[in-house]
Backbone as CSV, one residue per row, in Angstrom:
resi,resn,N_x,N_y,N_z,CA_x,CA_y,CA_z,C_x,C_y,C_z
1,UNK,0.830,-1.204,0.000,0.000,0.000,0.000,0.860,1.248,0.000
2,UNK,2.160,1.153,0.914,2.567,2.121,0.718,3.452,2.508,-0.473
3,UNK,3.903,1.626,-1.040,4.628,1.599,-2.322,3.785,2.333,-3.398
4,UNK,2.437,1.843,-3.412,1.235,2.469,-4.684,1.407,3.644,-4.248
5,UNK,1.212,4.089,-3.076,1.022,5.839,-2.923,2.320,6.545,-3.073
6,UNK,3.741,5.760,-2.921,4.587,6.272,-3.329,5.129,6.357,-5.242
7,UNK,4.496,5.237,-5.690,4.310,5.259,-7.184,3.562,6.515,-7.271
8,UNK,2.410,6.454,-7.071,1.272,7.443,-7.972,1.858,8.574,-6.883
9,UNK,2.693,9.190,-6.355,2.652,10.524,-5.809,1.737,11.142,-4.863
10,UNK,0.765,9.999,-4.086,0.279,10.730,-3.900,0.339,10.456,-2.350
11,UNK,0.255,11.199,-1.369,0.166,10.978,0.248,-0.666,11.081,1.373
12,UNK,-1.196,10.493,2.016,-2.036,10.790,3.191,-2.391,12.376,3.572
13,UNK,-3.476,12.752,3.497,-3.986,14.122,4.423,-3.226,13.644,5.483
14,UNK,-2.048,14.580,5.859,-1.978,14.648,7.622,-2.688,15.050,8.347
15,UNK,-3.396,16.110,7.861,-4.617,17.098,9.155,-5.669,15.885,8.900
16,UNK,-5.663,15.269,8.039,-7.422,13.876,7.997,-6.830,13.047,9.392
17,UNK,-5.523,12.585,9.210,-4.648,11.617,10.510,-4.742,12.196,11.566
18,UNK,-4.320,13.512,11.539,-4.418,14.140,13.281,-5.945,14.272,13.812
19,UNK,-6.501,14.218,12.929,-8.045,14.535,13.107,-8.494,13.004,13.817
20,UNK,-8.519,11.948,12.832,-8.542,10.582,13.185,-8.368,10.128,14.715
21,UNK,-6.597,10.860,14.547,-6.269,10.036,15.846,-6.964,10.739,17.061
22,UNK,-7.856,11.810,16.988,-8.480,12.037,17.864,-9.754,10.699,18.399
23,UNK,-10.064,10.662,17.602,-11.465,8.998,17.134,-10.789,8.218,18.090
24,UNK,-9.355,7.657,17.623,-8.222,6.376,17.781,-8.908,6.814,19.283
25,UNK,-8.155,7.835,19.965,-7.701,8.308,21.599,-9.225,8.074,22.738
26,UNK,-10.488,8.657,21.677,-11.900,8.776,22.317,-11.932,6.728,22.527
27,UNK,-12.325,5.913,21.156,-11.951,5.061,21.342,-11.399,4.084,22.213
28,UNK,-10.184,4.299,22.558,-9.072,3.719,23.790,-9.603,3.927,25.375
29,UNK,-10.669,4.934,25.427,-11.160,5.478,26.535,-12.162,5.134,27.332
30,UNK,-12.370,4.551,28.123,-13.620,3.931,28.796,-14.507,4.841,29.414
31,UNK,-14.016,6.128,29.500,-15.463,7.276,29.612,-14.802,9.018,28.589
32,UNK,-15.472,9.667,28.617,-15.668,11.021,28.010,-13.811,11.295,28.462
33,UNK,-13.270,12.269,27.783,-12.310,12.700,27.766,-12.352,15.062,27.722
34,UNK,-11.744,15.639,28.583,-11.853,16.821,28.104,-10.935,17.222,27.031
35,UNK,-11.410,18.591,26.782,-9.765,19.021,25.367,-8.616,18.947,25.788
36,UNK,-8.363,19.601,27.195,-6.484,19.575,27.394,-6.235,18.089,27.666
37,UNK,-6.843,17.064,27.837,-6.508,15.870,27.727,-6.793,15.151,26.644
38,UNK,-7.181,15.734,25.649,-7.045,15.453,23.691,-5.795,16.078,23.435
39,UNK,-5.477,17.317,23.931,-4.760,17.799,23.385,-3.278,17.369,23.940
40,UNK,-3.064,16.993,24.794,-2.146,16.583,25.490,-1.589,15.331,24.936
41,UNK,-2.927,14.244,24.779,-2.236,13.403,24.433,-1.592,12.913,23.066
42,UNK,-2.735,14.078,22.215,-2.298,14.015,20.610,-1.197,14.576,20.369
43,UNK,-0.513,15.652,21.403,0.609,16.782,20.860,0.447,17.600,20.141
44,UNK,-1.112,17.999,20.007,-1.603,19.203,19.777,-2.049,20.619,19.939
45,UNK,-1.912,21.472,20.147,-2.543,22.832,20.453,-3.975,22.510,21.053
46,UNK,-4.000,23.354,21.984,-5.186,23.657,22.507,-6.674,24.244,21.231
47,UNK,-6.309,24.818,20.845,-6.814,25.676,19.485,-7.150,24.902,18.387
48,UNK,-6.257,23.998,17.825,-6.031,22.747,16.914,-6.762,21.625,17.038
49,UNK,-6.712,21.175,18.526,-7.374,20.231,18.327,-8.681,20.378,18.737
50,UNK,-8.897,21.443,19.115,-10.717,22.180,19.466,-11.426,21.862,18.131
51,UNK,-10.638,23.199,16.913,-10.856,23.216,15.566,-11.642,20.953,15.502
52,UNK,-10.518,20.516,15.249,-10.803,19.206,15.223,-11.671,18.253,15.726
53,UNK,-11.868,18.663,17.081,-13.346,18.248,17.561,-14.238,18.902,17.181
54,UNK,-14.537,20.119,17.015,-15.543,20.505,16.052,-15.904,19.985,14.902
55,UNK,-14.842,20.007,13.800,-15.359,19.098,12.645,-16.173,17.518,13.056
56,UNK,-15.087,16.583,14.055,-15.830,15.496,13.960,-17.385,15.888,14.590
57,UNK,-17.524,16.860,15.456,-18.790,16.560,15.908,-19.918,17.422,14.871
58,UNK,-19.772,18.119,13.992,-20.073,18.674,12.773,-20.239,17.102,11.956
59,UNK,-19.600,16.418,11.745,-19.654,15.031,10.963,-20.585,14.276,11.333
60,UNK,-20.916,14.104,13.003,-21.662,13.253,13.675,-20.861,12.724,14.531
61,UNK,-19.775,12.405,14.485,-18.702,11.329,15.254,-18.600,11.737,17.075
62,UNK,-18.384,13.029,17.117,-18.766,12.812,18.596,-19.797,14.177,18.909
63,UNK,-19.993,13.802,20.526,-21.194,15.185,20.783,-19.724,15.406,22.063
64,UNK,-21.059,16.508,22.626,-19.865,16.917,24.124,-20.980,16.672,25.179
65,UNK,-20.550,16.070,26.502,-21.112,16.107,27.680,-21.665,17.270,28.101
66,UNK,-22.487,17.645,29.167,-22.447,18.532,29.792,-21.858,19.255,30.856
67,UNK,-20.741,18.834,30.711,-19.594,19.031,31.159,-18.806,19.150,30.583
68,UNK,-18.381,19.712,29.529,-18.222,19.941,28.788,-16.789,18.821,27.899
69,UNK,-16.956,17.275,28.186,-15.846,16.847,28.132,-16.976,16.203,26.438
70,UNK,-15.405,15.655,25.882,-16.121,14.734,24.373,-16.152,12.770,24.501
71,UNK,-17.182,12.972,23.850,-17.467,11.299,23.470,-17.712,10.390,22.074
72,UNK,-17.867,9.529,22.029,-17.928,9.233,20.961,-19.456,9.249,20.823
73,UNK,-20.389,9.199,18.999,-21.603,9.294,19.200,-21.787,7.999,18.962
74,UNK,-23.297,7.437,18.920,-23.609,6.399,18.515,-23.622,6.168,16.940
75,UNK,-23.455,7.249,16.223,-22.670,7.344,14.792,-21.617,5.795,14.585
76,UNK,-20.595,6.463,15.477,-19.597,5.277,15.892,-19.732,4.301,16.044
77,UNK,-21.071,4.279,16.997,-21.476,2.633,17.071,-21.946,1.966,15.656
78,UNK,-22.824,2.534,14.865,-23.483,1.784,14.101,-22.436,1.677,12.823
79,UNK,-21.728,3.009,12.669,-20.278,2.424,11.319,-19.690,1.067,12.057
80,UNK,-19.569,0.448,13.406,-18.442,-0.040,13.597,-19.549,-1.437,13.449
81,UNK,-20.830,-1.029,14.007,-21.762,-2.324,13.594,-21.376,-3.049,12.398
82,UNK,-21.842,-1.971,11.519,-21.816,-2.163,9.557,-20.127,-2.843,9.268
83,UNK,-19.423,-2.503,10.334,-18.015,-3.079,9.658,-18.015,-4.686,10.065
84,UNK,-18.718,-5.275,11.259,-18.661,-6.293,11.553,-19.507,-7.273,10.564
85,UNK,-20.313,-6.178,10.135,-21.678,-7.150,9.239,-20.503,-7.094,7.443
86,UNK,-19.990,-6.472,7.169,-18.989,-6.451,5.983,-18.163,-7.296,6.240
87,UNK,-17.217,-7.149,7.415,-16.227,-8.305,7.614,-16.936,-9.959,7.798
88,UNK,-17.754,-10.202,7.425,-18.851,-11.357,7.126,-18.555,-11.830,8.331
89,UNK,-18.666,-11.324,9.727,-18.682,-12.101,11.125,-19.235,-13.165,11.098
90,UNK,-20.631,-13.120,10.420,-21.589,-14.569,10.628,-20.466,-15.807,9.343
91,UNK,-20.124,-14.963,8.445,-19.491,-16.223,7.517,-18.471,-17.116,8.070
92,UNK,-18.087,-16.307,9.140,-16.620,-16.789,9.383,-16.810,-17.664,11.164
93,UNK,-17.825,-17.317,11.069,-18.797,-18.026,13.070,-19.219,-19.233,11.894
94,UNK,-19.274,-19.427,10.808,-21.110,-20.432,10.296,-20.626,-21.897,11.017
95,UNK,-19.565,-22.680,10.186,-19.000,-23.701,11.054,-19.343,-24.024,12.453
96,UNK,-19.008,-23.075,13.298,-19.291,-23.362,15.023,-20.715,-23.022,15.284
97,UNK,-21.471,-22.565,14.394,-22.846,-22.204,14.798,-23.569,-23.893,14.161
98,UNK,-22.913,-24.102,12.904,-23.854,-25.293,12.591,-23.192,-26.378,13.377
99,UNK,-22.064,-26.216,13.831,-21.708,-27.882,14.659,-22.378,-27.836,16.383
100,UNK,-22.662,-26.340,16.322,-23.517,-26.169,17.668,-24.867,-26.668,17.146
101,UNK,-25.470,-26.256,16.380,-26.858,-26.740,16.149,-27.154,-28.455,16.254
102,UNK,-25.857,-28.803,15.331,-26.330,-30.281,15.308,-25.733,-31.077,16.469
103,UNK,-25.185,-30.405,17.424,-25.304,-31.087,18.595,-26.342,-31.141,19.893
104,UNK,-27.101,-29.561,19.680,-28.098,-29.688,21.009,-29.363,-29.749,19.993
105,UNK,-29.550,-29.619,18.559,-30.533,-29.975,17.818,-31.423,-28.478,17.680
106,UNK,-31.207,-27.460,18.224,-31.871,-26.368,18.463,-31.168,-25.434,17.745
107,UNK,-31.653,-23.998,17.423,-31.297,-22.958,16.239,-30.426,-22.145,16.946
108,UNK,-29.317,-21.433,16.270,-28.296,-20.683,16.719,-28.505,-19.714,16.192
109,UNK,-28.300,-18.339,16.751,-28.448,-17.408,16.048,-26.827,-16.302,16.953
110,UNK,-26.444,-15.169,15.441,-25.424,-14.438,16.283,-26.057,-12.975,15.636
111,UNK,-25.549,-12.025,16.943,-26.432,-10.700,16.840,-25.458,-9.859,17.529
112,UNK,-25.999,-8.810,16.785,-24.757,-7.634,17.549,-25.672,-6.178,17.870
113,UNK,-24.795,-5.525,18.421,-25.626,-4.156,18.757,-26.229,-3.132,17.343
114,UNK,-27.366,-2.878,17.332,-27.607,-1.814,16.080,-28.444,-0.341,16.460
115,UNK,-27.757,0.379,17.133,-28.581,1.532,17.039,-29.124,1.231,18.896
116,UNK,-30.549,1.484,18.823,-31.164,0.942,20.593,-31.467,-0.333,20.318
117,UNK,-31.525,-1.466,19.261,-31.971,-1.971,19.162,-30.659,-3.367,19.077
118,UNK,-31.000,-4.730,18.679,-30.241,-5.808,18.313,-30.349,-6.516,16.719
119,UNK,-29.823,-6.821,16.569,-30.095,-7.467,14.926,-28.911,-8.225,15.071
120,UNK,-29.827,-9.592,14.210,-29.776,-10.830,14.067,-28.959,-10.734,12.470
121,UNK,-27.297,-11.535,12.683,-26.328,-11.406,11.282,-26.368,-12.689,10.744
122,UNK,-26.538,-13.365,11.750,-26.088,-14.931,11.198,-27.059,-15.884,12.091
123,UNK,-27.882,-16.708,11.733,-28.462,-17.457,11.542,-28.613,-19.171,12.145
124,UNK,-28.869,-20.387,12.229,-28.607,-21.788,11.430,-29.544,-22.182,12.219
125,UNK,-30.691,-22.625,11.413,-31.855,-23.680,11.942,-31.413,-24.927,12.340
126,UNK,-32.197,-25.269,13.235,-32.135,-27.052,13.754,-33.370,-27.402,12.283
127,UNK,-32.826,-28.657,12.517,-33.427,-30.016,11.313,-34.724,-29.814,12.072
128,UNK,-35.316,-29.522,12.993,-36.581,-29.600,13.851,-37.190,-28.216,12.432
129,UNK,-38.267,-28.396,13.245,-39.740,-26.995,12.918,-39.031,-26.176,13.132
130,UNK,-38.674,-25.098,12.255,-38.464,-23.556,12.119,-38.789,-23.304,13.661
131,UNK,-37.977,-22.300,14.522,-39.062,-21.748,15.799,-39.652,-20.744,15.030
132,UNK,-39.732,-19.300,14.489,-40.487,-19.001,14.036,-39.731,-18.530,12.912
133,UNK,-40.964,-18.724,11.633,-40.166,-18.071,10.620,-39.737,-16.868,10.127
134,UNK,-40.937,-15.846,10.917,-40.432,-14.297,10.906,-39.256,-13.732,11.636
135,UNK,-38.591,-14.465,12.045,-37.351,-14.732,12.824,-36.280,-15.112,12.220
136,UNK,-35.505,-14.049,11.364,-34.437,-14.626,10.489,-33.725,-13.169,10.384
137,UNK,-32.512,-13.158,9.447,-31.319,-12.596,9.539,-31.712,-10.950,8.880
138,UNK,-31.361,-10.299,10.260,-32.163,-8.765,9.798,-33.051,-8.482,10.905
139,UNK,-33.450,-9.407,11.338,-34.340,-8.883,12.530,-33.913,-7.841,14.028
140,UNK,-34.511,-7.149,14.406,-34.440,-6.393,15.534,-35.157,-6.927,16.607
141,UNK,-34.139,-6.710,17.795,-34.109,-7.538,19.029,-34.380,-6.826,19.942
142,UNK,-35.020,-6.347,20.908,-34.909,-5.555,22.369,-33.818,-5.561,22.859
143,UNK,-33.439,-4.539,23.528,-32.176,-4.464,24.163,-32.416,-4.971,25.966
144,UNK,-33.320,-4.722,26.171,-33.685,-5.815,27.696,-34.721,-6.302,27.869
145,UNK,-35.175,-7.539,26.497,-35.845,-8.476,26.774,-35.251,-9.418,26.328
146,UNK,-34.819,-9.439,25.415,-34.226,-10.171,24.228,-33.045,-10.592,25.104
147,UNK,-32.731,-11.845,25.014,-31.069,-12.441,25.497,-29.618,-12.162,25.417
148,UNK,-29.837,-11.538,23.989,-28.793,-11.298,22.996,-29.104,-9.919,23.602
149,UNK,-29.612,-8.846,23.399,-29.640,-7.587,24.305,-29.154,-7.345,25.443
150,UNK,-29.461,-8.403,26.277,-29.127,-8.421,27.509,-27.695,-8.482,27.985
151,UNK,-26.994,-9.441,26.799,-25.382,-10.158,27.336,-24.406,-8.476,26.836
152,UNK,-25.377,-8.259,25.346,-24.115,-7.033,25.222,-24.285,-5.859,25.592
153,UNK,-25.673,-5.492,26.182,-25.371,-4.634,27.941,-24.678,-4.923,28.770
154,UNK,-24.892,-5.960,29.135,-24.030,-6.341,29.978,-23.186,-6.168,30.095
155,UNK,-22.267,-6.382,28.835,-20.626,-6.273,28.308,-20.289,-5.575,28.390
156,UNK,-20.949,-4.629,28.000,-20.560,-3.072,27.701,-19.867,-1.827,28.594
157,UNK,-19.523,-1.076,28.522,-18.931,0.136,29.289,-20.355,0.990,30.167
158,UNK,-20.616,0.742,31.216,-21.314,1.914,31.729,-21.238,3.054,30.947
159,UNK,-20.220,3.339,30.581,-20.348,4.610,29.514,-21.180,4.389,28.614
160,UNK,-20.924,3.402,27.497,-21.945,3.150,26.545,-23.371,3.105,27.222
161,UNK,-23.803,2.310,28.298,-24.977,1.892,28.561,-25.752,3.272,29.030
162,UNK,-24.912,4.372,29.831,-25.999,5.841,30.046,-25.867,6.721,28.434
163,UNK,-24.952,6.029,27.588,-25.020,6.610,26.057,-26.567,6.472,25.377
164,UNK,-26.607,4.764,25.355,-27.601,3.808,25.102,-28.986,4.840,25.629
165,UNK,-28.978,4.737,26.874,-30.209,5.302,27.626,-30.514,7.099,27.808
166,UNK,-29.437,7.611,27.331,-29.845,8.901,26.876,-30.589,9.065,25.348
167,UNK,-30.134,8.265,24.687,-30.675,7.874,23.070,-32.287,7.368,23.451
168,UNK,-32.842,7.404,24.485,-33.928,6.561,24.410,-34.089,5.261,24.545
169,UNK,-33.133,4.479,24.618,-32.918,2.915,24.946,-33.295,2.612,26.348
170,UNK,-34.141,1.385,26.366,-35.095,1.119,27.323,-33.724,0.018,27.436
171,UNK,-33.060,-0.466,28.937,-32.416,-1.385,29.235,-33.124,-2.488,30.507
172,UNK,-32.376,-2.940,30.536,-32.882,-4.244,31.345,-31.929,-3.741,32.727
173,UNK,-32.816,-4.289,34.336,-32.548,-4.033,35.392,-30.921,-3.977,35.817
174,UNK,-30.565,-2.723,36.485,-29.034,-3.105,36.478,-28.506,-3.998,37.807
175,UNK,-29.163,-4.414,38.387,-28.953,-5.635,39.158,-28.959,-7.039,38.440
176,UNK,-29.766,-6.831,37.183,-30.125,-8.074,36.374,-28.818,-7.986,35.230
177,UNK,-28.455,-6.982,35.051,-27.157,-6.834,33.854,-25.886,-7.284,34.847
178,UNK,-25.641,-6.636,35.953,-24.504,-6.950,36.826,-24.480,-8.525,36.913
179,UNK,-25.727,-9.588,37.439,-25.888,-10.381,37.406,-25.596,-11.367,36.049
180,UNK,-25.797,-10.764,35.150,-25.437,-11.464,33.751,-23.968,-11.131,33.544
181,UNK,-23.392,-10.148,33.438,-21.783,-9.773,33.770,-21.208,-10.968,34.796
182,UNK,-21.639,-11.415,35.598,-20.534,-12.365,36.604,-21.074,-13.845,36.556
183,UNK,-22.324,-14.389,35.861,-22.602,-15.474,35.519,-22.050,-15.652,33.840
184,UNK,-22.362,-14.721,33.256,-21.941,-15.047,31.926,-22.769,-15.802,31.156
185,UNK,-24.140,-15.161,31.447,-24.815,-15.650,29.804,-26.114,-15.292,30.729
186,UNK,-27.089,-14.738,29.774,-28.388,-14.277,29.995,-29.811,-14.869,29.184
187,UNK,-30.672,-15.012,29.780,-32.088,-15.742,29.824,-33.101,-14.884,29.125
188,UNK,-33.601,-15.055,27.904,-34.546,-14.098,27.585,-35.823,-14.562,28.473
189,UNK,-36.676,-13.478,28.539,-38.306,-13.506,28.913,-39.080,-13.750,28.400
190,UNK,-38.934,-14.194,27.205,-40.144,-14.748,26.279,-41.268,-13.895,25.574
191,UNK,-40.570,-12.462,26.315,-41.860,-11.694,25.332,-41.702,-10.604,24.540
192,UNK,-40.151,-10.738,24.059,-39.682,-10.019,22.875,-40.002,-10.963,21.546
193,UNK,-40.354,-12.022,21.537,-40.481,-13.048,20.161,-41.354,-13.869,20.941
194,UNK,-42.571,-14.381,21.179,-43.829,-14.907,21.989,-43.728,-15.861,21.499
195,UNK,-43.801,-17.114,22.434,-43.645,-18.401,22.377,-42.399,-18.606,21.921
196,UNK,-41.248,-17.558,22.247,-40.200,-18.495,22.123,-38.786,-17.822,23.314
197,UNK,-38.126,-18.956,23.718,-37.321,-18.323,24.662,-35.821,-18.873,23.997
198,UNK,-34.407,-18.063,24.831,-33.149,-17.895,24.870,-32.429,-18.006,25.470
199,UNK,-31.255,-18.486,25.477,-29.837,-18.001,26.212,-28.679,-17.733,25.766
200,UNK,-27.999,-16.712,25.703,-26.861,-16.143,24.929,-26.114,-15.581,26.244
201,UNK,-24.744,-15.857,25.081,-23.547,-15.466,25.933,-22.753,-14.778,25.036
202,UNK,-21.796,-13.277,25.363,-20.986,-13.048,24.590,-20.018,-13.405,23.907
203,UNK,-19.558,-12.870,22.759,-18.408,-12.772,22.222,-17.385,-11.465,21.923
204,UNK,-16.435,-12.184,22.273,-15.277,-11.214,22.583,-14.373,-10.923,21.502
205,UNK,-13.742,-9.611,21.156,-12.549,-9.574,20.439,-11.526,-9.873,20.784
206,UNK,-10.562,-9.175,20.255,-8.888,-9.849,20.757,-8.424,-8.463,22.100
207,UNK,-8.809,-7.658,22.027,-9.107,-6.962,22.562,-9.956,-7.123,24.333
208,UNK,-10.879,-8.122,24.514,-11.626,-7.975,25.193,-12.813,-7.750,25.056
209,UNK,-13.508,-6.477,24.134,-14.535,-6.179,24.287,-15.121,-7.093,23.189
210,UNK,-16.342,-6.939,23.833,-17.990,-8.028,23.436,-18.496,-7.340,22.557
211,UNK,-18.170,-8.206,21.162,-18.648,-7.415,20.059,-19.768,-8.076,19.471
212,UNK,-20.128,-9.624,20.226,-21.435,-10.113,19.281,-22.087,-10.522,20.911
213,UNK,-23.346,-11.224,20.264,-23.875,-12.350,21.071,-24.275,-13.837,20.341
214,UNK,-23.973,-15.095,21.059,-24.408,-16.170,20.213,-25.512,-16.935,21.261
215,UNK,-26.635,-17.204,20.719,-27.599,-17.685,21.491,-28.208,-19.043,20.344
216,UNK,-28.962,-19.462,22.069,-29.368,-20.744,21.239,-30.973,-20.322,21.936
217,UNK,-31.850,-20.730,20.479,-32.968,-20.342,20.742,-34.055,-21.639,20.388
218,UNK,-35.071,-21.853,21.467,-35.957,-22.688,21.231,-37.437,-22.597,21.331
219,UNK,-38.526,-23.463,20.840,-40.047,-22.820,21.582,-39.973,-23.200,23.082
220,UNK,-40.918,-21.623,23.739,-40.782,-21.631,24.999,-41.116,-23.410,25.464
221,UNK,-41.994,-24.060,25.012,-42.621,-25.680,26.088,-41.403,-26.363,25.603
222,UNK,-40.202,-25.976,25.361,-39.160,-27.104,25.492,-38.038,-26.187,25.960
223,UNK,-38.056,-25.362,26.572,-36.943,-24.527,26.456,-36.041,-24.633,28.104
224,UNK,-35.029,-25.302,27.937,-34.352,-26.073,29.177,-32.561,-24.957,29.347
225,UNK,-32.602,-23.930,30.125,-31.177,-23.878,29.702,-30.054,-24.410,29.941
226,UNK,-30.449,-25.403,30.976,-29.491,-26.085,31.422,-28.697,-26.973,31.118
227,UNK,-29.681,-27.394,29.648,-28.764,-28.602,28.557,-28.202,-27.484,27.699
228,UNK,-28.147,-26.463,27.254,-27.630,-25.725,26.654,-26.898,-24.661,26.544
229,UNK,-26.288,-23.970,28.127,-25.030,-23.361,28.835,-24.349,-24.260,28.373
230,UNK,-24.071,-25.417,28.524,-22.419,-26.155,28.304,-22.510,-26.316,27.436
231,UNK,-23.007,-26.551,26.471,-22.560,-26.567,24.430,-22.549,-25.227,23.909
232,UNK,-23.727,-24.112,24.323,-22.942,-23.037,24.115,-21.912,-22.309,24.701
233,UNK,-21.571,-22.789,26.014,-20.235,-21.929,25.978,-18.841,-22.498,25.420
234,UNK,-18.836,-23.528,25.256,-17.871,-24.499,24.387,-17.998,-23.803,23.114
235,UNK,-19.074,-23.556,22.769,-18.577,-23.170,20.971,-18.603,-21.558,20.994
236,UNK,-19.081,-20.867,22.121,-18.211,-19.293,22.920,-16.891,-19.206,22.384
237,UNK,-16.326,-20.414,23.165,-15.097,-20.387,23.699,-14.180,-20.623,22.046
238,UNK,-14.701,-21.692,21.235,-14.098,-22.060,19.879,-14.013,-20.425,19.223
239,UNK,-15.278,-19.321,19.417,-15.374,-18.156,18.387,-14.318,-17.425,18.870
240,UNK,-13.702,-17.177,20.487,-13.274,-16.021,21.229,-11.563,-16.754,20.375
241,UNK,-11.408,-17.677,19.651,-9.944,-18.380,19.480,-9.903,-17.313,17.902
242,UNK,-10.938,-17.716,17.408,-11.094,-17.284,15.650,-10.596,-16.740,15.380
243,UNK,-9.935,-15.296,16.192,-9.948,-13.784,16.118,-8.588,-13.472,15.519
């Protein structure tokens, strides 16, 4: 790559990079950041890198607290969604989702955060009855009813989650999220998708953070989670290697 741009003459915007690495720094950060600590850490002017947070938040990319410190917006979230759904996450899970299916016989599905909501990327029916058929790849999930809602609250940064809930996002009890954080895998209620229940557990990057959920979903009059924690976290554990 760098050879082509040194063929064709042509070179990186530096002010696009210094701008960026502001994103990079918000990013790296587990809550809001102020300017002299943008600016500090970029090696930028006070003035410079103001200019620069202005543009991104002119773009959408971040807002400012009321306090006047910066964050990232949920802009961020949903480009970084769209990159997971491009990098074919579900193509590259399908293997461990179908050798999960044909071992507990029940449907796998993997879902990630979209907006307040969840959506369903990847898929794989059990050989059984469809659970339901309006229930397929594209669908939107509750963020605290839904299973898959639940685990990547859970996961998530308190930061993100009062992000989430300033946007209008209805979450699930935070005694019930803390609780899913130290058990490690969460129980839907059955009345985000009627007559049918869940249990999902995250998935992790290389990094740490919980960028999907993989659940195994069945109709509620058979729905046992107790045969199905230990095969899904075994094939958890096969996705968290993939990376």
């Amino acid at each position: 790559m760098l050879e082509a741009r040194e063929a064709g003459g042509v070179r990186p915007l530096s002010s696009v990079l210094k701008t960026l690495q502001l994103l990079d720094l918000l990013g790296k950060s587990d809550r809001p950041m102020k300017l002299m600590e943008l600016a500090a850490a970029s090696g930028g002017s006070r003035a410079t890198t103001y200019q620069k947070l202005l543009t991104l938040m002119e773009a959408g990319w971040l807002e400012q607290t009321e306090q006047g410190s910066y964050r990232l917006s949920l802009h961020a979230a949903l480009v970084g969604e769209t990159a997971l759904v491009q990098a074919n996450l579900g193509e590259r899970f399908a293997h461990v989702m179908q050798e999960l299916v044909l071992q507990v016989g029940e449907t796998a599905s993997l879902a990630v955060l979209n907006g307040n909501c969840v959506r369903l990327v990847r898929r794989v029916e059990a050989q059984q009855v469809a659970v339901r058929a309006d229930v397929k790849v594209g669908t939107l999930l509750s963020l605290n009813d839904s299973s898959s809602g639940r685990v990547l609250t859970a996961f998530s940064s308190p930061a993100y989650r009062e992000m989430l809930q300033r946007q209008g996002a209805v979450l699930a009890r935070p005694a019930l999220l803390k609780a899913i954080a130290a058990q490690g895998y969460a129980v839907s209620e059955g009345t985000d998708t009627p007559g049918v229940q869940s249990v999902a557990m995250p998935v992790f990057d290389a990094k740490g953070a919980c960028i999907a959920a993989l659940s195994l979903v069945t109709p509620a009059s058979r729905f046992d989670p107790d045969k199905l924690i230990g095969p899904l976290r075994e094939a958890v554990q096969t996705l968290n290697q993939l990376k």
